[in-house]
C-alpha positions as CSV (number, residue, x, y, z in Angstrom):
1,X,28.6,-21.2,13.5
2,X,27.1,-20.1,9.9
3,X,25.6,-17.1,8.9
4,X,22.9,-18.3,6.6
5,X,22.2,-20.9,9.3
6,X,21.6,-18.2,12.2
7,X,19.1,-16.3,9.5
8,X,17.2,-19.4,8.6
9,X,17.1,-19.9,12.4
10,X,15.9,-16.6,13.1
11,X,13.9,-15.9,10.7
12,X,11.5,-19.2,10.8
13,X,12.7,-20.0,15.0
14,X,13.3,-23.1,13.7
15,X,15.6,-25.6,15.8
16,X,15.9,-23.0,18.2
17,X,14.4,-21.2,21.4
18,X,12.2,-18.5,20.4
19,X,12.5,-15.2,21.8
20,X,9.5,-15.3,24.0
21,X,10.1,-18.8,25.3
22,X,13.6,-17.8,26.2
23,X,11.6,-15.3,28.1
24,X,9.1,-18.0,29.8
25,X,12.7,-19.3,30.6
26,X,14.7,-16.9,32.1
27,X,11.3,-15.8,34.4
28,X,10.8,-19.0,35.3
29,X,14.3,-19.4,36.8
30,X,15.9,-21.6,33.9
31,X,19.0,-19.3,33.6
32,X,21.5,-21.9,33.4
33,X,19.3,-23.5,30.3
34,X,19.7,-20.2,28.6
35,X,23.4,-19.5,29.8
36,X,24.1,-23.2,28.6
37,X,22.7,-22.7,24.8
38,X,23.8,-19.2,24.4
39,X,27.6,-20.7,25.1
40,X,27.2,-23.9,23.4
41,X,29.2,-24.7,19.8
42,X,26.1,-24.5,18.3
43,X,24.9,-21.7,19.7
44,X,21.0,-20.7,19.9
45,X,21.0,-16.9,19.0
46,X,18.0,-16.3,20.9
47,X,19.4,-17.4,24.0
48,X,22.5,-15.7,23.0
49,X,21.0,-12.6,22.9
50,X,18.8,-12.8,25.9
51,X,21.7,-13.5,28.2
52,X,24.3,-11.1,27.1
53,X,21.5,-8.4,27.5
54,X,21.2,-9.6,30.8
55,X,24.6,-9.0,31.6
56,X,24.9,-5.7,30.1
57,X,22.0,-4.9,32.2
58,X,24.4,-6.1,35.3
59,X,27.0,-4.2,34.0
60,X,29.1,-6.7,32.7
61,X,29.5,-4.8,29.5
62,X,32.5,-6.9,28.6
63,X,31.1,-10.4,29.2
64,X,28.0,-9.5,27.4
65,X,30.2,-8.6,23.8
66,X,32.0,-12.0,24.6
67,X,29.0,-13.8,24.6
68,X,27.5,-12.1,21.0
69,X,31.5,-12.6,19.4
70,X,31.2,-15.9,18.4
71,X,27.8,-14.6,16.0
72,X,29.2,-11.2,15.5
73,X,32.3,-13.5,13.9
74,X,30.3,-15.2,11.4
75,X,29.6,-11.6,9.7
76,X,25.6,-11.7,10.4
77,X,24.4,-8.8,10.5
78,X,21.7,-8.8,13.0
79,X,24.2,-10.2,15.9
80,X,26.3,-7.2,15.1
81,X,23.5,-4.9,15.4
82,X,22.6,-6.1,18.9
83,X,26.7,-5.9,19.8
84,X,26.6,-2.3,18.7
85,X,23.5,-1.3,20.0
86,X,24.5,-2.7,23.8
87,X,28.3,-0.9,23.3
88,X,26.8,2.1,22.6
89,X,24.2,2.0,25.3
90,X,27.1,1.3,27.6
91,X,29.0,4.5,26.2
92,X,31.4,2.9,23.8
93,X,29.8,4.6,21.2
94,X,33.1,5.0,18.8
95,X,33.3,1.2,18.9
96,X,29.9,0.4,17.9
97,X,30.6,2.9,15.1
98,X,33.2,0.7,13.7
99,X,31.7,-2.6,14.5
100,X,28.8,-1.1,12.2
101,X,31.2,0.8,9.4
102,X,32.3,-2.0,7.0
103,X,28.7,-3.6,7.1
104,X,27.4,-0.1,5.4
105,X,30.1,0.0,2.8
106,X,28.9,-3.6,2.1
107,X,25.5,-2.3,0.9
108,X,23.3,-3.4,4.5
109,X,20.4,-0.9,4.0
110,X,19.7,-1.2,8.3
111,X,23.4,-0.9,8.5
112,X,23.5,2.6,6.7
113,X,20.7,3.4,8.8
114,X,22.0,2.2,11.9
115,X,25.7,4.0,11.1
116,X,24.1,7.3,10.4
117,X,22.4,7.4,13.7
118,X,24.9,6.4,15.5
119,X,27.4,8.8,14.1
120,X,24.6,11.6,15.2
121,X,24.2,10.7,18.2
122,X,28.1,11.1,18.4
123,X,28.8,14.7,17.2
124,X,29.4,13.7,13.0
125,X,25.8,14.9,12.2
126,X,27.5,16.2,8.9
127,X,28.7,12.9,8.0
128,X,25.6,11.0,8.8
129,X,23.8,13.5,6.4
130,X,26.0,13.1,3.3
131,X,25.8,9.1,4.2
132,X,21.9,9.5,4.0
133,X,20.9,11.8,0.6
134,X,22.1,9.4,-2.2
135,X,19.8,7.0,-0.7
136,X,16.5,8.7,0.0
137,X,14.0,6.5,-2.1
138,X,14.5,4.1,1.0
139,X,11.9,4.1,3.8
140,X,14.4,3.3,6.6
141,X,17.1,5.6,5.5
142,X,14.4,8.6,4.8
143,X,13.3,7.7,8.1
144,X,16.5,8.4,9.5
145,X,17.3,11.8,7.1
146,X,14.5,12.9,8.9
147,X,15.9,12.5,12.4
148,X,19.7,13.4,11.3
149,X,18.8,16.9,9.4
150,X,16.6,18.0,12.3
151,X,19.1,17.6,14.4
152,X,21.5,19.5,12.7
153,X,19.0,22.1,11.5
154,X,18.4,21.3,8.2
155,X,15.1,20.4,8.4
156,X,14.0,22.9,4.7
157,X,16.7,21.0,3.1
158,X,15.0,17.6,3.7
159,X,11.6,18.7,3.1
160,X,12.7,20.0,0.0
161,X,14.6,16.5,-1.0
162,X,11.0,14.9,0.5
163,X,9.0,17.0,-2.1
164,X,11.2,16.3,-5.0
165,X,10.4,12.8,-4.5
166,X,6.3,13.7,-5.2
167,X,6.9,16.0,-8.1
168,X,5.1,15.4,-11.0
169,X,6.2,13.1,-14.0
170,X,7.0,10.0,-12.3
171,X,6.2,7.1,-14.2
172,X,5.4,3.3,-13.2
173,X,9.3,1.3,-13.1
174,X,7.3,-1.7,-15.3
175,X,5.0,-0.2,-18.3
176,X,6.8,3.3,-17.9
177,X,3.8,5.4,-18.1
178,X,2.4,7.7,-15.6
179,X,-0.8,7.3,-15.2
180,X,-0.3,3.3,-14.0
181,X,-1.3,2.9,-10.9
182,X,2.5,1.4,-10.4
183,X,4.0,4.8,-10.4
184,X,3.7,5.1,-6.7
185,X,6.1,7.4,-5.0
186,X,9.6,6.1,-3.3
187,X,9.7,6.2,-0.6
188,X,6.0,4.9,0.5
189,X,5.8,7.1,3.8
190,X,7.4,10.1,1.9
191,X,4.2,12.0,2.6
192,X,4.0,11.6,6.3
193,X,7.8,11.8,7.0
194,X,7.3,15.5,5.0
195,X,4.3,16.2,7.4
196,X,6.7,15.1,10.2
197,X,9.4,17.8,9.1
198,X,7.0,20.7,9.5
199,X,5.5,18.9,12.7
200,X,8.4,19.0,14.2
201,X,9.7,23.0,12.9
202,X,6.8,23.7,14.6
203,X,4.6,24.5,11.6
204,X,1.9,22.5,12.4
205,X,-1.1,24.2,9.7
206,X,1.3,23.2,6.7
207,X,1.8,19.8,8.1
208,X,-1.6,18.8,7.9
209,X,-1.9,20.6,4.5
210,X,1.0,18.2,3.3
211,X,-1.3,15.4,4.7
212,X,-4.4,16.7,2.8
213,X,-3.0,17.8,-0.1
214,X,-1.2,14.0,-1.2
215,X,-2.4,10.6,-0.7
216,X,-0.9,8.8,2.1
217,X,-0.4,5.5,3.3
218,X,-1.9,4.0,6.5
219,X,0.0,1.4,8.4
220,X,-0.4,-0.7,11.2
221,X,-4.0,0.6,11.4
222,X,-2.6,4.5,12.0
223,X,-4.1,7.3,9.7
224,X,-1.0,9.7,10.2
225,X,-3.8,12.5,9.4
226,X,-5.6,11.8,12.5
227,X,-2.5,11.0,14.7
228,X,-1.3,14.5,13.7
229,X,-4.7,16.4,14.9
230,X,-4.9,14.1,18.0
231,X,-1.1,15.2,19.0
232,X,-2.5,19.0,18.6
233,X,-6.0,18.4,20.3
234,X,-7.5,19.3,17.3
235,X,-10.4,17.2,18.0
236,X,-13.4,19.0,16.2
237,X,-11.4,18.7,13.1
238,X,-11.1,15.4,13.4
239,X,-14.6,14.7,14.2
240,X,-15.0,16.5,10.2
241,X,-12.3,14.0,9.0
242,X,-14.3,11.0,10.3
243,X,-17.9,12.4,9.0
244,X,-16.5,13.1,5.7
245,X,-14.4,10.5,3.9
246,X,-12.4,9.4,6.5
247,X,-11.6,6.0,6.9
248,X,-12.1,3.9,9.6
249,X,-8.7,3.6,11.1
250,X,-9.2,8.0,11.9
251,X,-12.8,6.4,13.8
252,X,-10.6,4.2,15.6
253,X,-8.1,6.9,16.7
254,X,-10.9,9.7,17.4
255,X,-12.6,6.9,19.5
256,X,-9.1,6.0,21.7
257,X,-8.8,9.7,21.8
258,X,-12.1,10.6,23.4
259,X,-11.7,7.3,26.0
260,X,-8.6,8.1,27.3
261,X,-10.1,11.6,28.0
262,X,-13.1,9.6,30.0
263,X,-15.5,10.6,27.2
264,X,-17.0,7.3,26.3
265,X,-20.1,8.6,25.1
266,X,-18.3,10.5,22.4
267,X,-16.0,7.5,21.8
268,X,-19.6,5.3,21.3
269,X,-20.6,8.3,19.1
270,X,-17.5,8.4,17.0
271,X,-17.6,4.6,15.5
272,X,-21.8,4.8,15.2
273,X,-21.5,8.2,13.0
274,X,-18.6,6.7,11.0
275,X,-21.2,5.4,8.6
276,X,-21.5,2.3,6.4
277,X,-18.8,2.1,4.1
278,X,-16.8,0.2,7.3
279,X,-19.2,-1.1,9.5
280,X,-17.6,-4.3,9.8
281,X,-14.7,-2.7,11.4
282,X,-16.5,-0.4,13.5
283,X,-19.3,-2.4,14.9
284,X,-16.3,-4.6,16.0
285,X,-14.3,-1.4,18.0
286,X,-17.4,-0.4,19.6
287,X,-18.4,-3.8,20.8
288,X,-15.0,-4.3,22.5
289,X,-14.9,-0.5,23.8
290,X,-18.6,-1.2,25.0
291,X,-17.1,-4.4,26.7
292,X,-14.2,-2.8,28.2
293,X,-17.3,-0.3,30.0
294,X,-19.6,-3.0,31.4
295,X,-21.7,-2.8,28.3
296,X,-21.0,-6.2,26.9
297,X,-24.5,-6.6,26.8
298,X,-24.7,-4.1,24.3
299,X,-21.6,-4.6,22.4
300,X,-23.4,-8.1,21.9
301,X,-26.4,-6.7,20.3
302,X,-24.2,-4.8,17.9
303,X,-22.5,-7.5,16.3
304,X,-25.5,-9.5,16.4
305,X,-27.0,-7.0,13.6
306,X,-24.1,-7.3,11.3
307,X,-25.7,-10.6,11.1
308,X,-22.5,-12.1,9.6
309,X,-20.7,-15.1,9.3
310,X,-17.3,-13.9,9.4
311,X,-15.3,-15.7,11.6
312,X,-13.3,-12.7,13.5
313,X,-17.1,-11.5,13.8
314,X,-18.3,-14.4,15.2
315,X,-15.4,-15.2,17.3
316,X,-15.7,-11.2,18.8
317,X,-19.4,-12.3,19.1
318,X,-18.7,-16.1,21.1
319,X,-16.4,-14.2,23.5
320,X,-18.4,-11.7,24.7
321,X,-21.3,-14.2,24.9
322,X,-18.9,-16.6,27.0
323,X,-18.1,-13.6,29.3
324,X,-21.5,-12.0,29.6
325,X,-22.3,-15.6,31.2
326,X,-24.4,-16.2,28.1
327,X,-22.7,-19.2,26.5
328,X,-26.0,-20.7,25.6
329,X,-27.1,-18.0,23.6
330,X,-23.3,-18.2,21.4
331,X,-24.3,-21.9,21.3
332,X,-27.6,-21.1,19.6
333,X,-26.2,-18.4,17.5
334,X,-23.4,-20.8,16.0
335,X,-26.4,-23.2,15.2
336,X,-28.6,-20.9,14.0
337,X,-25.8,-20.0,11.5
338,X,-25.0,-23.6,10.9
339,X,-28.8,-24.0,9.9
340,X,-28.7,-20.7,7.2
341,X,-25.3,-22.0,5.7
342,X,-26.0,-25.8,5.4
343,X,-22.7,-26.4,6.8
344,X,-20.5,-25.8,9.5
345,X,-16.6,-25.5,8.8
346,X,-13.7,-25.4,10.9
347,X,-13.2,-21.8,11.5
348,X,-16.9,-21.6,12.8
349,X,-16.9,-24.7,14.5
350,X,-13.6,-24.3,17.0
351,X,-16.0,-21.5,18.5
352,X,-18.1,-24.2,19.8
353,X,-15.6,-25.2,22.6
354,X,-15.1,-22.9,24.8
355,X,-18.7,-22.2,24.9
356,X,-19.4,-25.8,26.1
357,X,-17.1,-25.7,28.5
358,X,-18.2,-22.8,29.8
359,X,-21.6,-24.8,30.1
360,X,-19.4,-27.7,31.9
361,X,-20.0,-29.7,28.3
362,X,-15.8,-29.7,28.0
363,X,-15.5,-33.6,27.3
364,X,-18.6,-33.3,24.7
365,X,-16.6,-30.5,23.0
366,X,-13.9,-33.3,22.7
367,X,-15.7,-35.6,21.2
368,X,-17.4,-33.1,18.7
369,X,-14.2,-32.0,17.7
370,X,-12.4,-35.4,17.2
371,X,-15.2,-36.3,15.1
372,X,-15.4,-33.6,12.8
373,X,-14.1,-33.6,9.8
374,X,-11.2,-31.6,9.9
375,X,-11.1,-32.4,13.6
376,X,-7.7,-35.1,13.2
377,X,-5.8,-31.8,10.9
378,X,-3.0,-30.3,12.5
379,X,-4.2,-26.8,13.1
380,X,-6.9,-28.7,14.8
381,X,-5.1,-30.7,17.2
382,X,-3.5,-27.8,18.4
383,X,-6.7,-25.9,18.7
384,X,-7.9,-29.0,21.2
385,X,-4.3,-28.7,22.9
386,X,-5.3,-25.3,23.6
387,X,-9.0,-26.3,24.7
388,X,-6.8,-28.5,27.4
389,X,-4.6,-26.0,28.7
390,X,-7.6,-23.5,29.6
391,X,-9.8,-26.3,31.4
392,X,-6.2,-27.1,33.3
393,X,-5.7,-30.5,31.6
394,X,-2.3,-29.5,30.4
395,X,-1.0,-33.6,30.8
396,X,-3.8,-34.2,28.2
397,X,-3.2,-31.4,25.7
398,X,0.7,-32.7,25.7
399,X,-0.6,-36.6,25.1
400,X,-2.3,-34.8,22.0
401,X,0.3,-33.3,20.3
402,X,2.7,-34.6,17.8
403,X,6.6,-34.2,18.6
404,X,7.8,-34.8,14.7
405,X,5.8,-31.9,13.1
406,X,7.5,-28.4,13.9
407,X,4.2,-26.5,13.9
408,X,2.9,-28.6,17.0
409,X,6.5,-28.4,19.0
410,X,5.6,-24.8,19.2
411,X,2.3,-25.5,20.9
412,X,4.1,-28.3,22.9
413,X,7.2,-26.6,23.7
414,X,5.5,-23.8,25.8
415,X,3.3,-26.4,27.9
416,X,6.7,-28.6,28.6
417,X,8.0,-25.4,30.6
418,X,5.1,-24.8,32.4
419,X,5.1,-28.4,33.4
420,X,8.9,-28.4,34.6
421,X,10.0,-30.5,31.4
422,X,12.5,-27.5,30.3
423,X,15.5,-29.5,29.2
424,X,12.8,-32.0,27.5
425,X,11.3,-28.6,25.6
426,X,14.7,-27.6,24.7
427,X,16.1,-30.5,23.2
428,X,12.4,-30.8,21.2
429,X,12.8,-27.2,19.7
430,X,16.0,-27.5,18.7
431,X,15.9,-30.9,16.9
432,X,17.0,-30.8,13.1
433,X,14.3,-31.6,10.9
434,X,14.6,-32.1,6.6
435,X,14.6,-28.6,5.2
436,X,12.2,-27.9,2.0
437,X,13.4,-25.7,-0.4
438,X,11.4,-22.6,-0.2
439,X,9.0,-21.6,-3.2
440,X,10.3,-20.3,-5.7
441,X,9.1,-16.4,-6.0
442,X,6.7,-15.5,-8.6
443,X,8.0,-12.7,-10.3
444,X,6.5,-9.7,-13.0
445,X,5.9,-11.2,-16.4
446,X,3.8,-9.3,-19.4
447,X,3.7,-13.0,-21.3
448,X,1.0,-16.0,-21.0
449,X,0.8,-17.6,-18.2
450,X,0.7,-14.4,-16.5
C-alpha cells in the first residue's frame, strides 16, 4: 500500500468502494465482499474501515487494529486517526496517545488537535493546553483550546487569548494595510468560539454582546447569534433580530424554533415578516414548512409569485406540484416559462420528467429527453438512469449507462447492488482508470494577467 495512493482514493472515491456503498453492502448482507477488500493486498480503505469498526463494535478490539495496520503502516494519517479513535473508545487510551504523538511533532494540524484532546480526556489537561496556545490562529486547534481550558478552568485565560486575536491594528497579509477587506481575523470563528467561552461560564448577557458587538461568520446556514438566543429561549429577542437586519439563516432558525414547539403559525409568520432583502430563500423555507403541514397547496402559491426561473425554485415548485397530484399544472408552468425565455435548457428541462410520468407519459419523457440537445451529455444520461430507477426499470437505466466513464460507475455501481450484481459493482468501482494531472492552482498575483 501507498500513502498518496490511499488520499487520492479517498479523497476523489476513486477505484474504490465509497463509504456509503460499503454501507448498501454490509446491510444488504455482502459482508464477505467487504471483509474480502478490506484484507486484500491492495486494500480498499473504505471497506477497511467499515469492517474493523464492525469488529470493534463486537469487541474484537484486537482484530479490528489488525485489520487498520497495514494503512496505519504506510504513515497516512487518516487510517491512524480512525486506529486511535477505536483504541481509545475501547479504553486504551495511552496507546492511541502514542499512535497520534509523532504525527503532531510532524506538523498534522488534526493531529495536534486530535493529541490535545486525547491527552484531556486522559488526566494531562496541562499538557494539551501548552500544546494548543502557539497555535491559536487555527480554527481546529482554537476549537479545541476551547474545550481543553474549560475543562481545566481556564476558561478567562482563553477568552483573553480569543480577544487578542480581534484587537485593533491588524492589517491584510497581501497589501499590508488595515482597512483591506483581507485583514480578516484568524481564526475565522474566533468570534463565536469567544461567545462559546462566556456561554459556557455561564455568562450568557456578555456572550451575546460578544456576538453583537463583532462581525461573525455564518456557516453551514447557522447564524451563531440566533442559535445562542434559541439555546436560552430568548425567543422575543430573536423575533427583533429577524425584523431588524437579520439575515435569513436567524428566519430559518426562529422558524425551526417555533415548529418544534408546535407553533406553526408563528413559524409561517417568522419567514413572511423577514422582508425582501431574501425572499428567495424564505419563500423556499416556508413552502417546504407549509408542505411538511398539509399546505402544499399554499406553499405552491408562494413560489409561484417569486415568479422565477431559477432552477432550485422551480425544481421546489415541480415537486410540490407532482405531490399535490397537480403534475399538469408544473407541466404548464415549465412551458409557460419556456414561452417567456425563448428557450428551454437542461436544468429546466430534466424537471419535465417526472412530471410526465407522474401523468403516465414516462416513455414520452424518454424520447424528449434523448432528443434534446444536451439530452446524449453525461450528466444527462444519468439524470434518465435515475428517471428508470423511480418508474422501476432499473435493467433499463443500467443498459443506459456507460462503464468506461467514472462519473456514470457511480450512478451504475449503486443499481448493480440492488440488482444482486455486487462482485460485478465491485470490480467496476475499483478499476484503474488514466489519471489527469490536477489543475494547477491559481494563486495571488498584483501583475497583468491578474
Amino acid at each position: 500500500m501507498d500513502a498518496a495512493v490511499l488520499h487520492r482514493r479517498a479523497a476523489w472515491h476513486d477505484e474504490c468502494v465509497p463509504p456509503d456503498l460499503v454501507d448498501r453492502l454490509l446491510a444488504l448482507g455482502h459482508i464477505e465482499v467487504v471483509r474480502g477488500l478490506a484484507s486484500a493486498e491492495d486494500g480498499d480503505w473504505f471497506c477497511a474501515r467499515a469492517w474493523a469498526r464492525l469488529l470493534a463494535g463486537r469487541s474484537e478490539l484486537d482484530e479490528a487494529v489488525a485489520v487498520l495496520a497495514p494503512y496505519v503502516g504506510t504513515g497516512w494519517w487518516p487510517a491512524v486517526e480512525e486506529a486511535a479513535r477505536l483504541l481509545d473508545a475501547g479504553g486504551r487510551g495511552e496507546e492511541a496517545i502514542a499512535l497520534v504523538r509523532p504525527f503532531e511533532r510532524d506538523g498534522e494540524r488534526v493531529a495536534l488537535r486530535d493529541l490535545a484532546l486525547l491527552l484531556a480526556r486522559h488526566g494531562q489537561g496541562e499538557e494539551a493546553y501548552e500544546l494548543l496556545v502557539p497555535h491559536l490562529t487555527d480554527r481546529l486547534v482554537a476549537e479545541a483550546l476551547v474545550d481543553v481550558g474549560l475543562g481545566l478552568g481556564r476558561g478567562d485565560e482563553v477568552a483573553e487569548l480569543l480577544e487578542a486575536r480581534l484587537a485593533p491594528g491588524k492589517v491584510c497579509p497581501r497589501c499590508g494595510t488595515p482597512q483591506c477587506p483581507g485583514a480578516s481575523v484568524e481564526p475565522f470563528n474566533v468570534v463565536s468560539l469567544l461567545a462559546s467561552v462566556r456561554e459556557q461560564q455561564g455568562r450568557t448577557d456578555e456572550a451575546l454582546a460578544v456576538l453583537r458587538a463583532y462581525d461573525f461568520t455564518v456557516v453551514n446556514n447557522r447564524d451563531p447569534l440566533a442559535e445562542l438566543l434559541v439555546r436560552h429561549d430568548r425567543l422575543d429577542e430573536l423575533r427583533a433580530y429577524v425584523a431588524g437586519e437579520g439575515p435569513w439563516e436567524a428566519a430559518r432558525q426562529l422558524a425551526e424554533a417555533l415548529e418544534a414547539r408546535g407553533d406553526v403559525a408563528g413559524a409561517v409568520d417568522a419567514y413572511r415578516s423577514h422582508g425582501e432583502e431574501d425572499r428567495w430563500h424564505t419563500s423556499y423555507l416556508l413552502a417546504q414548512l407549509l408542505a411538511r403541514h398539509g399546505r402544499g397547496a399554499e406553499g405552491i402559491e408562494v413560489l409561484r409569485a417569486l415568479g422565477s426561473a431559477e432552477d432550485w425554485i422551480v425544481d421546489a415548485l415541480c415537486e410540490l406540484f407532482a405531490a399535490e397530484g397537480r403534475a399538469e399544472e408544473g407541466l404548464a408552468h415549465l412551458d409557460a416559462l419556456k414561452a417567456r425565455r425563448g428557450q428551454e435548457e437542461w436544468e429546466l428541462f430534466r424537471l419535465r420528467g417526472p412530471l410526465m410520468a407522474a401523468c403516465g407519459r414516462l416513455d414520452e419523457a424518454l424520447a424528449e429527453a434523448s432528443a434534446h440537445p444536451e439530452g446524449r451529455d453525461p450528466y444527462a444520461q444519468q439524470w434518465l438512469a435515475h428517471l428508470l430507477v423511480e418508474a422501476g426499470r432499473p435493467e433499463e437505466a443500467v443498459a443506459l449507462l456507460d462503464t468506461d466513464r467514472l462519473e456514470q460507475t457511480r450512478v451504475l455501481a449503486p443499481l448493480l447492488i440492488d440488482l444482486g450484481r455486487a462482485e460485478e459493482a465491485v470490480t467496476l468501482l475499483r478499476t484503474p482508470r488514466p489519471q489527469v494531472p490536477p489543475p494547477q492552482p491559481i494563486g495571488y498575483s498584483d501583475c497583468p494577467p491578474f
